[in-house]
N, C-alpha and C positions, 0 to 999 in steps of 0.2 A: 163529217164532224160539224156541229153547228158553234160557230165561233161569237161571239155577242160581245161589242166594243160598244166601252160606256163611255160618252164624249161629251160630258156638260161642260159649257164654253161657250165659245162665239164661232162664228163662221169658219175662223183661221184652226180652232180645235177639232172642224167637225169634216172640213174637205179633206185632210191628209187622210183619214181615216176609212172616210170614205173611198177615194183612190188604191189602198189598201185594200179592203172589204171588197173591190171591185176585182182585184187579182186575183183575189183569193177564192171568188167565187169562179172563175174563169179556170182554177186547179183541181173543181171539184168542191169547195166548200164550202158551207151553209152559213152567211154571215147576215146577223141583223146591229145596226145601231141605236142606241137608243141616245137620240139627240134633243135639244130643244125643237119644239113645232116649227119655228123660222126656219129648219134647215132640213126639214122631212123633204124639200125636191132635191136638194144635192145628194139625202143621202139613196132619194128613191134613182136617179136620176144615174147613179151609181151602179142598177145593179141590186141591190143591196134593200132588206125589210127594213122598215121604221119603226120603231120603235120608241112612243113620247117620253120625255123627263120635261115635266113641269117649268114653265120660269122661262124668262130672257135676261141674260145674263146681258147682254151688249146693253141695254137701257139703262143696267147698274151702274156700270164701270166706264161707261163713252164719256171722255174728257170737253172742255169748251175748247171751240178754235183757238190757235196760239191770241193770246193779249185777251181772250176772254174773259166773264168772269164764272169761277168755281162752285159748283153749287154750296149756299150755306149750310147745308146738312153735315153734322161734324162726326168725325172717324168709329163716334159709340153706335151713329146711326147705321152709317155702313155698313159696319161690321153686324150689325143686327141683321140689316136684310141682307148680307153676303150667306148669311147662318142662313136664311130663313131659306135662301133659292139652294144651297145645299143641302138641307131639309127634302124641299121638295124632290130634288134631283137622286136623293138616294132613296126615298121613298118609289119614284119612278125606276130606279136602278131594279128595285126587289121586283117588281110588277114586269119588267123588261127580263128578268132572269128566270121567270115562274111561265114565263111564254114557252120556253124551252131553250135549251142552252146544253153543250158540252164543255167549257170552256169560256169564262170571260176573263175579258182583257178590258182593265179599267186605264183609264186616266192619269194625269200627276194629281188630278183635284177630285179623284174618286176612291178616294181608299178606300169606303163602304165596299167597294165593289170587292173586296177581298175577304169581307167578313160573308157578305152574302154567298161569295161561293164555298165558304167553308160550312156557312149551315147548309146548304145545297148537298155540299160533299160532291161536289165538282173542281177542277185546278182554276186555278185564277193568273195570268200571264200580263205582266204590266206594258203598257203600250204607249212609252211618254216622247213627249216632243221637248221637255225641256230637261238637262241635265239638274236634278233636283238630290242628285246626292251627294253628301259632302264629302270634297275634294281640296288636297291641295293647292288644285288647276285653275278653279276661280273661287269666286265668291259666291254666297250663295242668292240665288236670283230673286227671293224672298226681299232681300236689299235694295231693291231696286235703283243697283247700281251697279259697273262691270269693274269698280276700285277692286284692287288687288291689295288682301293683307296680308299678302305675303302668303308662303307655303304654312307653313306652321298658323298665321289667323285663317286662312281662308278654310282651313280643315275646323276648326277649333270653333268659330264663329257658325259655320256650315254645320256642325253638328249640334250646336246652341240652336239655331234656328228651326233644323227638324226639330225639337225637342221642346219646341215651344207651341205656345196655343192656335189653333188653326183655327177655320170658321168651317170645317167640315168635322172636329172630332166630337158636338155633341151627337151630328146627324149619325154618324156614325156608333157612337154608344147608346143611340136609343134602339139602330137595325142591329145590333148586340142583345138587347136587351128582349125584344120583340122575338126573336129567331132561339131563342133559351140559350145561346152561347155563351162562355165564361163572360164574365166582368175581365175588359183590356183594356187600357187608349191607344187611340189610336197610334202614338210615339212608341208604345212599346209594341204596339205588332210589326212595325217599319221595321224596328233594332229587332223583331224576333227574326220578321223575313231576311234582314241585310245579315244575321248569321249564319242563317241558312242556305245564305245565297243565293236566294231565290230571281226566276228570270225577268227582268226589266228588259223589253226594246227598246230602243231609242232610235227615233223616226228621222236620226239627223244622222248626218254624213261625216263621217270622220277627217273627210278632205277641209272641213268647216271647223271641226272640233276632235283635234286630234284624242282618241281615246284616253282619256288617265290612267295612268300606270298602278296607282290606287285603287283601283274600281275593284271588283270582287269579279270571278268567275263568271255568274250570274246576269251582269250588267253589260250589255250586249249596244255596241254603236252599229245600227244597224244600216243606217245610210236614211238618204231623203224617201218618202210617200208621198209622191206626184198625185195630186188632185184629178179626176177624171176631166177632159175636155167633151161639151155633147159633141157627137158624132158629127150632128145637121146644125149645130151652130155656126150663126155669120155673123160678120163684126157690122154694126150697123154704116149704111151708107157714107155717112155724114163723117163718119172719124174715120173711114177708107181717106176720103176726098181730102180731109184736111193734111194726114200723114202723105198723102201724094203729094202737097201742095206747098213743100218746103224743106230744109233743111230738120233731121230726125229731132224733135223735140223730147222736151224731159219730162218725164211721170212724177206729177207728185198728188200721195193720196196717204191716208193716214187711216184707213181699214176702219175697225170697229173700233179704236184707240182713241179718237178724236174727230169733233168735224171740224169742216173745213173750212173757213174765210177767203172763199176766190179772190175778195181785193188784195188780202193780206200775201197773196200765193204770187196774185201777180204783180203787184209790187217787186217781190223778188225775184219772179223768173224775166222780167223788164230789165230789173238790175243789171242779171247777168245775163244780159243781151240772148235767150232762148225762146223757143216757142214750147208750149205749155199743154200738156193733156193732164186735166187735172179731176179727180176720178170723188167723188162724193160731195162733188159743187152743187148747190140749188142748181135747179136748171138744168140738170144734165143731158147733155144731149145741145145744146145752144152752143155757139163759137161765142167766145167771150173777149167783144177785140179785134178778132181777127189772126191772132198771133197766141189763141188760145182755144180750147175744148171743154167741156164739162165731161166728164163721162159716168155711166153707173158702172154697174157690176159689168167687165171684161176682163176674160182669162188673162192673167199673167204671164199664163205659158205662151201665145199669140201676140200679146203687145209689146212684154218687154223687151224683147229683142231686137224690136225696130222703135228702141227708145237711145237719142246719147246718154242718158244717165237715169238713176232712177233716186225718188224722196222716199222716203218712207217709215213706216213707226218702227219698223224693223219687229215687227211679230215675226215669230218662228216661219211659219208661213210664207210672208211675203219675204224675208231675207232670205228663205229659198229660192224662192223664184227668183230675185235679182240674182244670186248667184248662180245658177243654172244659165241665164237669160247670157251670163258674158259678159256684162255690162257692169259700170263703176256704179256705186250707189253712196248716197247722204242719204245717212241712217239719223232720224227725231226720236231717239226713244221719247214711250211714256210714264211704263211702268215694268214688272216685275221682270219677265227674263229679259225684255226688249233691250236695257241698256246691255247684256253681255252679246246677242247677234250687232247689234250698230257697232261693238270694239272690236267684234272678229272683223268685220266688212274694215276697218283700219288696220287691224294688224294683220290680216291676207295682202295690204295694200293695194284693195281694189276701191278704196274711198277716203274721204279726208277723216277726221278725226269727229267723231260721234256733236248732235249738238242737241242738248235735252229737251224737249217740247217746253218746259216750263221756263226758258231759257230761249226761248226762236224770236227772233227779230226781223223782219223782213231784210232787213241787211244782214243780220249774219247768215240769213239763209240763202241771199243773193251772192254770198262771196264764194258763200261752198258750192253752191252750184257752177257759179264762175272757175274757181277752182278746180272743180270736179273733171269737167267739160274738155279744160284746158289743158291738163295733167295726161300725157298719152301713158305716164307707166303705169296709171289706176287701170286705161282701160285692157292693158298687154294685162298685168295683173289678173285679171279679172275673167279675161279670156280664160287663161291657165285653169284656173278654179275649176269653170266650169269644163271642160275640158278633164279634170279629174272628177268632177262628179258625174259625168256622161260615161266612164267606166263603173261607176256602183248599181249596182241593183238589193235595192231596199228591201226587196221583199224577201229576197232567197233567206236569210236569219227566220225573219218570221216562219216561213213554212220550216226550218228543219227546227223549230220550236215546238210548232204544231205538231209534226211526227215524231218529236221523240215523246211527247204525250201521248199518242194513240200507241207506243211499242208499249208504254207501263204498264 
């Protein structure tokens, strides 16, 4: 079976996926992704065919260091070129599915991908990392905020929010239009699918977000999608020597979500008296200090475990890993699902209470790490967690998805 996962995103959208497509191929079957170009070595690197979609999404949406200033371009602008790289990305979706394909598994932010396999007359199997259906359970991540309104808003507002304007449903009524398919929007093929009940995965771990007792048949918590580690990768010398050369210091990095301001970072990890590996600093790869690191891209599966604590924007992604890693974490959201992972990492009580990027002060971010550090039930906490996700295996959902497609 040739499986084809459409993942427009950033880094953090395209490695679970990856990891994924890497099992999958390892059971026998034919996976290609069709990713932005920036991420053709993780997904080749996988295992796994590339397959382009147009655009870099992390150049749209990458936030200023905390105390920055925000780009002047205001939300009409955004929202244009957010349209425009969904444009491109479902135009590359049609091109990535005409390759060959039995089976595609789109995205939260690729509905296209469900019309294309209907003009195909292929199944289309959703493959999300963020709970995007309205629930009682929270709020909707659209909000970019994990406030609770209650049982009764959090459904009410969650199904207001599907039901409102995306910057994917032109892209998607024109690959309607293009392919002779009825006139739909994209809201109401969601509400045809969700009474259908049609199959959603979710690449998260129920240990993290217990399944909603709301969810329909259909919508499947399938557990975490570990990113592939290479085989032959080594942690470079210099951050071997510095983790030797002290008490376990704390990870703080902010992924594709935002950069970084080293001064601003160490001001606060100075605060609270730690030593600092701090992951998308100019200069990466320099000791900053003495009593700090700069680092690039290193596995999370590798580092964080020999971290006392971890910072972070709380992407889907990395809130994985710190939850897998054992370890307590201070969760900065930035934006849309990030504030609901930083309020699980508090209410699992493996961290202190969430602190918003647009809201980080080098002192409030020096107290939560102080607190973090100093708090042994975050890190018992925490342990446990991972500990029950070290029982899940994410993929098994997926393949008995897969085969009860090849039974019809």
């Amino acid at each position: 079976m040739r499986v084809l996962m459409v993942a427009p995103g950033t880094r953090g959208d395209v490695a679970p996926m990856a990891g994924l497509g890497s099992r999958l191929q390892g059971l026998g079957y034919e996976v290609a992704i069709a990713a932005n170009p920036a991420y053709a070595p993780v997904v080749v690197e996988s295992g796994c065919e590339f397959r382009p979609l147009p655009g870099d999404l992390e150049g749209l949406i990458r936030q200023p260091a905390p105390g920055g200033k925000a780009s002047s371009a205001g939300m009409l602008t955004f929202w244009r070129k957010l349209t425009e790289y969904m444009d491109d990305a479902a135009t590359g979706t049609l091109a990535a599915a005409e390759a060959g394909a039995d089976v595609i598994m789109p995205n939260s932010v690729a509905p296209y991908g469900y019309d294309i396999a209907e003009a195909l007359g292929i199944p289309a199997i959703g493959a999300h990392l963020q709970p995007t259906e309205p629930s009682a359970a929270y709020p909707p991540v659209l909000m970019n905020s994990a406030r609770s309104l209650g049982a009764l808003g959090n459904k009410i507002i969650g199904e207001r929010a599907a039901a409102g304007p995306a910057p994917y449903d032109a892209p998607s009524a024109r690959i309607r239009k293009e392919l002779g398919l009825s006139k739909q929007g994209r809201a109401v093929g969601e509400r045809r699918r969700r009474k259908a009940h049609a199959t959603i995965l979710h690449g998260i771990s129920p240990s993290v977000l217990p399944r909603p007792v709301d969810w329909h048949e259909g919508l499947v918590m399938a557990g975490y999608w570990w990113p592939v580690m290479k085989a032959d990768w080594q942690p470079p010398a210099d951050l071997v020597d510095f983790l030797a050369d002290g008490p376990a210091p704390v990870f703080v990095g902010f992924g594709s979500s935002a950069h970084v301001d080293p001064g601003f970072i160490l001001e606060a990890t100075r605060r609270a008296g730690v030593r600092a590996v701090i992951q998308g600093a100019p200069g990466a790869g320099a000791v900053l200090g003495g009593d700090a690191i700069g680092v690039g891209s290193v596995p999370h599966e590798w580092l964080f475990p020999q971290m006392a604590a971890v910072v972070h924007h709380a992407g889907a992604g990395t809130a994985a890993a710190g939850f897998r890693a054992g370890v307590p974490a201070v969760g900065v959201p930035v934006y849309t699902d990030q504030p609901l992972w930083a309020s699980r990492i508090a209410a699992l009580g493996a961290g202190p209470r969430p602190i918003p990027h647009k809201k980080l002060t080098p002192e409030r971010l020096g107290d939560a790490i102080k607190e973090t550090v100093g708090t042994a039930s975050y890190a018992q906490r925490a342990s446990k967690v991972a500990a029950a996700i070290a029982r899940e295996d994410g993929t098994v959902p997926v393949v008995d998805a897969l085969r009860r497609l090849s039974i019809k």
